[in-house]
C-alpha positions in Angstrom: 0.0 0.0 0.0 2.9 2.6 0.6 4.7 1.8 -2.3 1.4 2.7 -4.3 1.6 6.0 -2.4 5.2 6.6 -3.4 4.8 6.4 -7.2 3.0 9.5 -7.8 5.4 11.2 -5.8 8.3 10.4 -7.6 6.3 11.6 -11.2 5.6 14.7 -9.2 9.4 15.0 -8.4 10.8 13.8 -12.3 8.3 16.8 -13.5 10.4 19.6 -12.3 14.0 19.0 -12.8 14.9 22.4 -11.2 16.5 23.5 -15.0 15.1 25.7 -17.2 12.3 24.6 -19.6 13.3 22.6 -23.0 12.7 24.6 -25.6 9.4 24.8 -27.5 10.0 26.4 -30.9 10.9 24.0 -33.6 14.3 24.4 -35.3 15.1 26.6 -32.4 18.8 27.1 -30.3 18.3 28.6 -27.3 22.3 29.6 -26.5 21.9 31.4 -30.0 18.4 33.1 -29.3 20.4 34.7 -26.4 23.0 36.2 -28.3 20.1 36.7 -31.1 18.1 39.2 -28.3 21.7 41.1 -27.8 22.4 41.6 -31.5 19.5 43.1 -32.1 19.4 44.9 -28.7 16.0 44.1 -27.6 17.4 44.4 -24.2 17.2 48.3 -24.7 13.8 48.3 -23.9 13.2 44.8 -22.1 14.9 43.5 -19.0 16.1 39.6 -20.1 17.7 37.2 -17.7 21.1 36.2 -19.0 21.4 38.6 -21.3 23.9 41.1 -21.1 23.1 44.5 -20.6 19.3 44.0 -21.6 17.8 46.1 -18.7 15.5 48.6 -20.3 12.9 49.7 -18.5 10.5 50.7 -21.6 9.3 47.6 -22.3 7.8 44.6 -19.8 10.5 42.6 -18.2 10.7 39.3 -20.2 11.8 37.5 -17.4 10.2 34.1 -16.6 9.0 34.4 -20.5 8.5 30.8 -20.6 5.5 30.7 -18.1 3.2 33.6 -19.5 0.1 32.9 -21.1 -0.1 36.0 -22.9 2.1 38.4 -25.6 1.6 41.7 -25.0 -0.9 41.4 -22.1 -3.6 39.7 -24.6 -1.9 37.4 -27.2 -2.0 33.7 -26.6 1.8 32.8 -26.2 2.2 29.7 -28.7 5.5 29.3 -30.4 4.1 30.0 -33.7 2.9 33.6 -32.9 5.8 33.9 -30.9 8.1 34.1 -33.4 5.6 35.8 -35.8 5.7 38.6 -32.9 9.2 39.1 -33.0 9.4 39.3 -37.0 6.5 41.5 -37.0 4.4 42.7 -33.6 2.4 44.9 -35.5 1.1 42.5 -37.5 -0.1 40.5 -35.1 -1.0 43.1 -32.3 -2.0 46.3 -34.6 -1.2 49.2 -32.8 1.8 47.7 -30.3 4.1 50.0 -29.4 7.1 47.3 -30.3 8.8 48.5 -33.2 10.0 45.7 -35.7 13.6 45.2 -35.8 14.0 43.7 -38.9 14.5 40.0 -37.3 14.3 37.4 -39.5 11.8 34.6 -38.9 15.1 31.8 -38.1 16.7 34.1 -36.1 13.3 34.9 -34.3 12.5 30.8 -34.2 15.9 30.8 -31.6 15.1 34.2 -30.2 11.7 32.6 -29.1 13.3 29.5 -27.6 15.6 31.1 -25.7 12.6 32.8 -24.1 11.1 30.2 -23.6 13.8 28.3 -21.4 13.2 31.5 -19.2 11.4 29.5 -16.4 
């Protein structure tokens, strides 16, 4: 009877391996997202975890990126609009204040999964 007890424990425990979340996007490196979001500076107006020198305070803080519901307050956060945000948030939020940045949509494919391993 214990041991039946026990085993959903341990799934409980192997869900949370206390490192940050595997990447979502497909085709997507999250080391080169992170020197992706300092290329193009995105850290001038966001804060980013593990990015250097990204601590603008004009944009949200994308920190924890990887467990928000929402882009841009109302935007379901999938992978695929993800990355369509980051080529283009205007096109997918009309009237955003982000600016596009001229990111292509590979570049924004491992820009996206290194936000999401943002846990």
């Amino acid at each position: 009877m214990r041991i039946l007890l026990l085993v959903p424990l341990a799934w409980l425990a192997a869900c949370d391996s206390g490192g940050p979340a595997p990447a979502r996007v497909a085709g997507g490196e999250a080391l080169r997202g992170k020197l992706l979001l300092a290329q193009y500076q995105c850290g001038a107006c966001h804060q980013i975890e593990g990015v250097a020198a990204a601590r603008g305070r004009n944009g949200p803080p994308l920190d924890s990126f990887g467990r928000r519901s929402y882009i841009a307050g109302s935007v379901p956060n999938t992978p695929e609009t993800l990355v369509r945000w980051i080529v283009d948030p205007a096109v997918v939020k009309p009237g955003t204040p982000m600016p596009a940045m001229g990111v292509s949509a590979d570049d924004a494919r491992h820009m996206a999964a290194y936000l999401y391993s943002l846990p």
